[in-house]
NUBAGU-344688 format. One line per field, with one value per atom (N, C-alpha, C, CB): atom name; x, y, z; residue number from 1. Coordinates in steps of 0.05 Angstrom, whole numbers, plus 5000, padded with zeros to 4 digits. Glycine has a CB too. Layout:
BEGIN
atom	(CA, ...)
X	(X, ...)
Y	(Y, ...)
Z	(Z, ...)
n	(NUM, ...)
***
This chain:
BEGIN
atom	(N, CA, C, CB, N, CA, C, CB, N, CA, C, CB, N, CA, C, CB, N, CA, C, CB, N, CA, C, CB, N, CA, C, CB, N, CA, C, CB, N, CA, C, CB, N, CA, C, CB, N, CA, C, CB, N, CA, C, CB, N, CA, C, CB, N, CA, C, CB, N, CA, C, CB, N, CA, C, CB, N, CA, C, CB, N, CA, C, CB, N, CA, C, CB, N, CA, C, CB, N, CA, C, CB, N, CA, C, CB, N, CA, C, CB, N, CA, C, CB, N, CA, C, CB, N, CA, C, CB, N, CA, C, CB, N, CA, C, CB, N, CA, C, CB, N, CA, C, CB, N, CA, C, CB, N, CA, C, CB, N, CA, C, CB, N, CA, C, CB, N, CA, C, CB, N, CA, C, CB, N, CA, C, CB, N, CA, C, CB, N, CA, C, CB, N, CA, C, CB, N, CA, C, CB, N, CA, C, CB, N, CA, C, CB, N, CA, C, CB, N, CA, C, CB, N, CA, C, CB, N, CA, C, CB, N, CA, C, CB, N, CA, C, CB, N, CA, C, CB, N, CA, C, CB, N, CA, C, CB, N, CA, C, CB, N, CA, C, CB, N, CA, C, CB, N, CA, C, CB, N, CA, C, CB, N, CA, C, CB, N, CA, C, CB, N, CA, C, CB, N, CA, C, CB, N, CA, C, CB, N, CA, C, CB, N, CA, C, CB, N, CA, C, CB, N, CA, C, CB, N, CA, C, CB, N, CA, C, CB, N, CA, C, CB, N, CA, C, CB, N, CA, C, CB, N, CA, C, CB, N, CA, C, CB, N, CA, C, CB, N, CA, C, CB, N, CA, C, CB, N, CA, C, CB, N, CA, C, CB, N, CA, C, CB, N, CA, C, CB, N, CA, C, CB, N, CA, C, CB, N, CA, C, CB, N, CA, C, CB, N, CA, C, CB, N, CA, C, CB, N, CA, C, CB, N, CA, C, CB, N, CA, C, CB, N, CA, C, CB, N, CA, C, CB, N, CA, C, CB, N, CA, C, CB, N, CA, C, CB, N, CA, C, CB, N, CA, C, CB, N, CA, C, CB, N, CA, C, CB, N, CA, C, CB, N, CA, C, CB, N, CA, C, CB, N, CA, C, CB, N, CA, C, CB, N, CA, C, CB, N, CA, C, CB, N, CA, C, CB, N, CA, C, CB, N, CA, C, CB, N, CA, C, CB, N, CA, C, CB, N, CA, C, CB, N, CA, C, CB, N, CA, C, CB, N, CA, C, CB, N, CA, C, CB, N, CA, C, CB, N, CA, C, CB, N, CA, C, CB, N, CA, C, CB, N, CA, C, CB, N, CA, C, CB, N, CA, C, CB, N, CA, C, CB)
X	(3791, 3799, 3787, 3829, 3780, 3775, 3787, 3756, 3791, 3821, 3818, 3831, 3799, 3813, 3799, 3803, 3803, 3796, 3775, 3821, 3742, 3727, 3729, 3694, 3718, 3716, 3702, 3704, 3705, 3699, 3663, 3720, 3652, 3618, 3613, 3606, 3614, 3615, 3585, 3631, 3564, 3532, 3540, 3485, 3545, 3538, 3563, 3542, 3587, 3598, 3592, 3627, 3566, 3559, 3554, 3538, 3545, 3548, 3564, 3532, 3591, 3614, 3629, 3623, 3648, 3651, 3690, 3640, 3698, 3726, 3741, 3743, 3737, 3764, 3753, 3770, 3724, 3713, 3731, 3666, 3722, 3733, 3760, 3721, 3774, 3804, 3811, 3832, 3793, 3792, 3788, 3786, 3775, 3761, 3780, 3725, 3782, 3812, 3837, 3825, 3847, 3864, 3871, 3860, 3838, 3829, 3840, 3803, 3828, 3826, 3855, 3803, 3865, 3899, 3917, 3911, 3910, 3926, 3917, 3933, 3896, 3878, 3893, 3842, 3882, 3891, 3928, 3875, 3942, 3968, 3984, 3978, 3964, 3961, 3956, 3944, 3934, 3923, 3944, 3889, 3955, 3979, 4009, 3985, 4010, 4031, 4020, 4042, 4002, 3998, 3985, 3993, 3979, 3981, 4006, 3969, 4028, 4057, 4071, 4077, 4054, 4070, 4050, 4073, 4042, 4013, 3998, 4023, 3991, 3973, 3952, 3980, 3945, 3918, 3915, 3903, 3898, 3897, 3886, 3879, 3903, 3905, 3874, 3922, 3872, 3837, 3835, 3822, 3854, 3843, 3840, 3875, 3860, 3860, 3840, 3890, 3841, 3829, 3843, 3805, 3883, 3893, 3919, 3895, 3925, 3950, 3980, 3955, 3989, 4017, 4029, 4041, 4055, 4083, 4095, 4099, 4115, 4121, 4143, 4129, 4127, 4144, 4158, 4132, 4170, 4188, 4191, 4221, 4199, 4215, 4189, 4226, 4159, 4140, 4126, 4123, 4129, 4122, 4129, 4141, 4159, 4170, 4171, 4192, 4168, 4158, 4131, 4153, 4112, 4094, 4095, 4072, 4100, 4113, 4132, 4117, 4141, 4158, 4146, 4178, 4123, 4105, 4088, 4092, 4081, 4072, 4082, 4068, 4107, 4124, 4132, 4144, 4134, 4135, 4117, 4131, 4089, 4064, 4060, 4036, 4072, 4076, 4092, 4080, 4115, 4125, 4124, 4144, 4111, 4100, 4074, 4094, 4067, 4037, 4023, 4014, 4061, 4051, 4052, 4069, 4038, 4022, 3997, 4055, 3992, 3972, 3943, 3979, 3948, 3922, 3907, 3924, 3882, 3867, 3874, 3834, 3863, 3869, 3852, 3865, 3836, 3831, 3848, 3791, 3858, 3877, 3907, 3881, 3906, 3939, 3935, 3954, 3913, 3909, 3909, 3873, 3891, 3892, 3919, 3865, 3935, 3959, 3982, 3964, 3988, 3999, 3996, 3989, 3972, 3963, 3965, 3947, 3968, 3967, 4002, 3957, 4010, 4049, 4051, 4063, 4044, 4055, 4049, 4047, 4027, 4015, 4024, 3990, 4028, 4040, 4075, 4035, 4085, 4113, 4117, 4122, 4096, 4098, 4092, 4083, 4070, 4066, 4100, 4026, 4109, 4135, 4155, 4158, 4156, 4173, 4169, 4173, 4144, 4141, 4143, 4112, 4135, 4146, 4173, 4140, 4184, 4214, 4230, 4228, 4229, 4231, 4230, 4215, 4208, 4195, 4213, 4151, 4216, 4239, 4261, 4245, 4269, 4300, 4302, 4316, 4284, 4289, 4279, 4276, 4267, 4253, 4234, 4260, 4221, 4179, 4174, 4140, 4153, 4141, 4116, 4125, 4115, 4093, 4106, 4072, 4132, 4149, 4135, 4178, 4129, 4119, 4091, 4114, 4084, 4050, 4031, 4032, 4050, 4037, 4007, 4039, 4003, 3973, 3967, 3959, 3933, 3923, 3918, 3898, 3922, 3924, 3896, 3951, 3886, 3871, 3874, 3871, 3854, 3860, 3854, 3840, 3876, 3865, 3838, 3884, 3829, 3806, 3811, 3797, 3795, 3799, 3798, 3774, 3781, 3778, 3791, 3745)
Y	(7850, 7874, 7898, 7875, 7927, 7947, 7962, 7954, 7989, 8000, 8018, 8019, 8013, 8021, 7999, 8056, 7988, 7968, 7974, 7954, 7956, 7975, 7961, 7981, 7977, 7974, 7949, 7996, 7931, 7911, 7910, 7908, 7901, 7897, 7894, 7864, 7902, 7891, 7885, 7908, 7900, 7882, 7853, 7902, 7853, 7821, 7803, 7813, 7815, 7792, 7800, 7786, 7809, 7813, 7791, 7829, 7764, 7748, 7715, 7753, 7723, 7719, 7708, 7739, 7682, 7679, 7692, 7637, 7698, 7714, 7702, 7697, 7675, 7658, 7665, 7619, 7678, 7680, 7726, 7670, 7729, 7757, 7764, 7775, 7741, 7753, 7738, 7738, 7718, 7718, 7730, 7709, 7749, 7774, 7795, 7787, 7797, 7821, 7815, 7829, 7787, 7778, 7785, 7757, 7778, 7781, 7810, 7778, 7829, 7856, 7870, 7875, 7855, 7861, 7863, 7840, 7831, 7826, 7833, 7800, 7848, 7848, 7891, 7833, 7892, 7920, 7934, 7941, 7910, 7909, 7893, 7903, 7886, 7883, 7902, 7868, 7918, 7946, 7965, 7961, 7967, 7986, 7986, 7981, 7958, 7952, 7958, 7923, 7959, 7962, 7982, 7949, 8004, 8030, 8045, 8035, 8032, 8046, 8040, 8030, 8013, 8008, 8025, 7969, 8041, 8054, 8035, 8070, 8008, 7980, 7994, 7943, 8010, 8016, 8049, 8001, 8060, 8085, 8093, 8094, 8118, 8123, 8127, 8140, 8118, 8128, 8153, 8116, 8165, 8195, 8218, 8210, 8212, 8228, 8216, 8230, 8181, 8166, 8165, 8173, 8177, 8166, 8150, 8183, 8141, 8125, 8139, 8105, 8128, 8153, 8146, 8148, 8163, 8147, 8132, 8157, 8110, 8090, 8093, 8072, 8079, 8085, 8058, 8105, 8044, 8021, 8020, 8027, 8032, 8032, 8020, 8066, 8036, 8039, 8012, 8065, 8002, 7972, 7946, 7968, 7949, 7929, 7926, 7927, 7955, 7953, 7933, 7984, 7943, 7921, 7896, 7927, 7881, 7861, 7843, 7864, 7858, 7851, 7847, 7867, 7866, 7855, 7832, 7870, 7825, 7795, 7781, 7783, 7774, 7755, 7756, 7755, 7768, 7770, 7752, 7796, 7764, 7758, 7724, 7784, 7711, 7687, 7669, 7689, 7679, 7665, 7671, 7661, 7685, 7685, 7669, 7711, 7665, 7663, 7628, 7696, 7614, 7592, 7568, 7586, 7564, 7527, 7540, 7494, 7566, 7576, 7586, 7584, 7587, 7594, 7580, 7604, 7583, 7566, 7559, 7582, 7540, 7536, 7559, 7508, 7567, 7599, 7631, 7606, 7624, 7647, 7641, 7650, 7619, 7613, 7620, 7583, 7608, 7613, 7645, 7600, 7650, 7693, 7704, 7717, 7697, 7707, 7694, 7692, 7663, 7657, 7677, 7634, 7675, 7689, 7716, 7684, 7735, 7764, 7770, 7764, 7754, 7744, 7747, 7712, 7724, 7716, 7742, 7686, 7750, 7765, 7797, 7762, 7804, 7827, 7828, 7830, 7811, 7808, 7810, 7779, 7786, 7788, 7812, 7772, 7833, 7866, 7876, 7892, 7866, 7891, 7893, 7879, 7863, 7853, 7857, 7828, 7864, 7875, 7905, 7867, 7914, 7946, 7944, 7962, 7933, 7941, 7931, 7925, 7906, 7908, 7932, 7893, 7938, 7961, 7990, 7963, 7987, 8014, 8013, 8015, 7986, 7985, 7982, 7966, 7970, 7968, 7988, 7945, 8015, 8037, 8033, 8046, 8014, 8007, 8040, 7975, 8042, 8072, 8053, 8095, 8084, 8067, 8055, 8041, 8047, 8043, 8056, 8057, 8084, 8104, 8092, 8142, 8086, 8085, 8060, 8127, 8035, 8009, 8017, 7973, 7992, 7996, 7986, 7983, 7981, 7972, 7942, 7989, 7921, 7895, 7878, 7888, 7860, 7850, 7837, 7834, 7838, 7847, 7816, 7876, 7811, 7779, 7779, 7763, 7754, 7749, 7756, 7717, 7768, 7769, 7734, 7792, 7719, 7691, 7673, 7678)
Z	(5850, 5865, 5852, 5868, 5866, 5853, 5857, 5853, 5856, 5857, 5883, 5827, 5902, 5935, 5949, 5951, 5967, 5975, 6003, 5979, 5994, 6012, 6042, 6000, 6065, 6090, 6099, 6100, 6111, 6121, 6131, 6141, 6114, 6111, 6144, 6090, 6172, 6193, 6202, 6211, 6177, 6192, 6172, 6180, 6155, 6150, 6171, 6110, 6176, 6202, 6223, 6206, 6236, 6264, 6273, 6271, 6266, 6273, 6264, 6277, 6252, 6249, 6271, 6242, 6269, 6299, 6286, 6318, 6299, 6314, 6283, 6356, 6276, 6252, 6232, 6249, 6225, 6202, 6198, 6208, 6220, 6215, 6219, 6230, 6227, 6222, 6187, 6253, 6178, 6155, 6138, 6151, 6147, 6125, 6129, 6133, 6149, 6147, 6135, 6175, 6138, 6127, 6098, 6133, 6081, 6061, 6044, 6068, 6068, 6054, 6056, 6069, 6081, 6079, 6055, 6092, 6046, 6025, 5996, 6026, 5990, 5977, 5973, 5995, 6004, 5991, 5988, 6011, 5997, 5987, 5962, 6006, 5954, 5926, 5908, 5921, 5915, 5896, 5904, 5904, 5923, 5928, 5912, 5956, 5910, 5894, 5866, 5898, 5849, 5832, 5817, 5832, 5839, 5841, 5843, 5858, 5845, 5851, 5823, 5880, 5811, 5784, 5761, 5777, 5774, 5746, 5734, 5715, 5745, 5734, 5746, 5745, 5771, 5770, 5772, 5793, 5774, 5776, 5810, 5750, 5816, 5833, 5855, 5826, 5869, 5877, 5882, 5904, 5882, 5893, 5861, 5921, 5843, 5818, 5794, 5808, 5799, 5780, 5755, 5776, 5759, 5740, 5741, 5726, 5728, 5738, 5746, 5716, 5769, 5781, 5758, 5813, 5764, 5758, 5768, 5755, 5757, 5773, 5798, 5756, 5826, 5841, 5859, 5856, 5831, 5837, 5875, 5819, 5887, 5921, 5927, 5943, 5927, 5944, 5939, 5939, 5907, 5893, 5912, 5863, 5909, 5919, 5946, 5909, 5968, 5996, 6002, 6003, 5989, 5996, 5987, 5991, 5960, 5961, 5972, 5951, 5991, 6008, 6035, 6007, 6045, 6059, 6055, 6063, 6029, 6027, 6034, 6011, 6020, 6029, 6055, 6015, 6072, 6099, 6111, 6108, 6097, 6111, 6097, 6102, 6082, 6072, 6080, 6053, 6091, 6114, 6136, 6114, 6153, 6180, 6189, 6185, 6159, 6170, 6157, 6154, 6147, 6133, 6154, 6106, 6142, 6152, 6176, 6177, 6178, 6185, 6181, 6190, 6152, 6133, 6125, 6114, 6122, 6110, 6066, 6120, 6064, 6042, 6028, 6036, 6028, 6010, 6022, 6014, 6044, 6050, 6034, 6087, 6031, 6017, 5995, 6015, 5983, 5946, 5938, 5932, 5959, 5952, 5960, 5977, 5973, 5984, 5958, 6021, 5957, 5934, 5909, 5929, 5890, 5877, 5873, 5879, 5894, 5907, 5897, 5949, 5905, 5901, 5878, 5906, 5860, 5845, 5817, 5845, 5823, 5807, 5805, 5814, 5837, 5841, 5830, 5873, 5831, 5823, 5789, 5834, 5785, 5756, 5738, 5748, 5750, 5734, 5751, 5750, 5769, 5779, 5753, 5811, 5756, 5728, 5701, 5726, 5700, 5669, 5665, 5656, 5683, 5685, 5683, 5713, 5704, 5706, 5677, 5736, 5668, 5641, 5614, 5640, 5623, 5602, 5616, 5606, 5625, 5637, 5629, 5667, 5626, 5615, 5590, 5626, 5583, 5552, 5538, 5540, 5552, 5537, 5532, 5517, 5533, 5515, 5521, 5543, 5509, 5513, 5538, 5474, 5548, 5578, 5597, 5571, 5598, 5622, 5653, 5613, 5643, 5672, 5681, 5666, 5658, 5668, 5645, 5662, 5662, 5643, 5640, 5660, 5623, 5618, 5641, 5594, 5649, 5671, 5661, 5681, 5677, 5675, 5688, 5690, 5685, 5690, 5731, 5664, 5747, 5775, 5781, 5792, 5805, 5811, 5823, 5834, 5818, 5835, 5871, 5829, 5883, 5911, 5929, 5922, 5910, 5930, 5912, 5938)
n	(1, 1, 1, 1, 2, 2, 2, 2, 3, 3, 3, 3, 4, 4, 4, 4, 5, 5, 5, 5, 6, 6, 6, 6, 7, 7, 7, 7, 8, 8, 8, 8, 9, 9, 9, 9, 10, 10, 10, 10, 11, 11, 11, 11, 12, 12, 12, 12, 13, 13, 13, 13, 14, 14, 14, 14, 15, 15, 15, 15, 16, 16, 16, 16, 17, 17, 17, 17, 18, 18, 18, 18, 19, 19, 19, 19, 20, 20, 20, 20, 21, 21, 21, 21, 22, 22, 22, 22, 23, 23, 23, 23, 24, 24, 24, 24, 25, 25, 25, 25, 26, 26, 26, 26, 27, 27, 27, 27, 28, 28, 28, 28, 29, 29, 29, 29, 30, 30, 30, 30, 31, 31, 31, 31, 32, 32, 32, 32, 33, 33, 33, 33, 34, 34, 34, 34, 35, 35, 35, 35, 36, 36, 36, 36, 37, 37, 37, 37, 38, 38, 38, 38, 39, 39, 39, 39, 40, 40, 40, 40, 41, 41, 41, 41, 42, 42, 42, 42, 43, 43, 43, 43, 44, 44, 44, 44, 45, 45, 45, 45, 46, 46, 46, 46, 47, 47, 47, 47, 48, 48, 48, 48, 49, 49, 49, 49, 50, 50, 50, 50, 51, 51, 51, 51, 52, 52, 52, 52, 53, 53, 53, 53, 54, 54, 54, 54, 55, 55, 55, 55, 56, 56, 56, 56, 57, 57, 57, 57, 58, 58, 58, 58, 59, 59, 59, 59, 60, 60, 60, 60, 61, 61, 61, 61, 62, 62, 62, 62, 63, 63, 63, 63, 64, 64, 64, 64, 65, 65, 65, 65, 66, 66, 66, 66, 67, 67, 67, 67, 68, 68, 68, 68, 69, 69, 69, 69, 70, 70, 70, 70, 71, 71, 71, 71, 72, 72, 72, 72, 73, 73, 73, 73, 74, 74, 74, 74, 75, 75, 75, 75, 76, 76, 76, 76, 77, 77, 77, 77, 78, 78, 78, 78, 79, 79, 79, 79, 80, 80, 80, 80, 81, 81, 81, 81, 82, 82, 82, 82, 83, 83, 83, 83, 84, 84, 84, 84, 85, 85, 85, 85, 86, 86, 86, 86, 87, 87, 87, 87, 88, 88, 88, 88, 89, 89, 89, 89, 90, 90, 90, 90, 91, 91, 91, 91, 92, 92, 92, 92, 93, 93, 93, 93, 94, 94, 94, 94, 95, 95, 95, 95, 96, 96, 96, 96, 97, 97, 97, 97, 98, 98, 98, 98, 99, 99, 99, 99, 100, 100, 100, 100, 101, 101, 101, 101, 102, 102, 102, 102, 103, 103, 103, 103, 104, 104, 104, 104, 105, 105, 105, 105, 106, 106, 106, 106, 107, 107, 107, 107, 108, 108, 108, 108, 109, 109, 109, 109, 110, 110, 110, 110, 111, 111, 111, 111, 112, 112, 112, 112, 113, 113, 113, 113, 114, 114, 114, 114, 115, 115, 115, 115, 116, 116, 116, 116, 117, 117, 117, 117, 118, 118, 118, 118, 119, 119, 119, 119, 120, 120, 120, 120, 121, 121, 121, 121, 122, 122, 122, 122, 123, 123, 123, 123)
***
């Protein structure tokens, strides 16, 4: 992932048939609600300032909560590389919520603005 998620390449899927490009959107869906969640926890820096916010736990766990939405709406429907990036996207996004939120309560210094974490693979 990079820290805004770019626009859908549409000359290389011009000739794409319909399952390949709702795959690729699918893709960038969860891809850029991933960087969102982790832009709310200061794991990435903001695209517009290029520095990391402060943490905004509500806005974190809103889109995380759109995964999981989008994980049970959309299971036994995905292809086996849409589950692994979506699984992954989860599991990963939860796990920085949780280390922030940790680090908030226990005082760590950087609680507001973790360090930046290493970004899942998009595939």
């Amino acid at each position: 992932m990079t820290d805004s998620t770019p626009p859908l390449d549409e000359e290389a899927l011009k000739d794409a048939s319909p399952a390949e490009i709702h795959s690729a959107l699918f893709e960038q869906l969860v891809t850029g609600h991933a960087q969102m969640t982790l832009t709310f926890l200061g794991r990435l820096p903001n695209p517009q300032t290029g520095k990391p916010d402060e943490v905004n736990a509500e806005a974190a766990k809103m889109f995380i909560d759109q995964l999981e939405m989008l994980e049970a709406k959309t299971k036994g429907n995905l292809s086996a590389e849409e589950t692994r990036l979506l699984t992954h996207s989860l599991n990963f996004t939860r796990m920085a919520f949780v280390e922030v939120m940790e680090a908030q309560v226990t005082g760590q210094p950087g609680a507001t603005a973790a360090p930046p974490v290493a970004t899942p693979p998009t595939a």
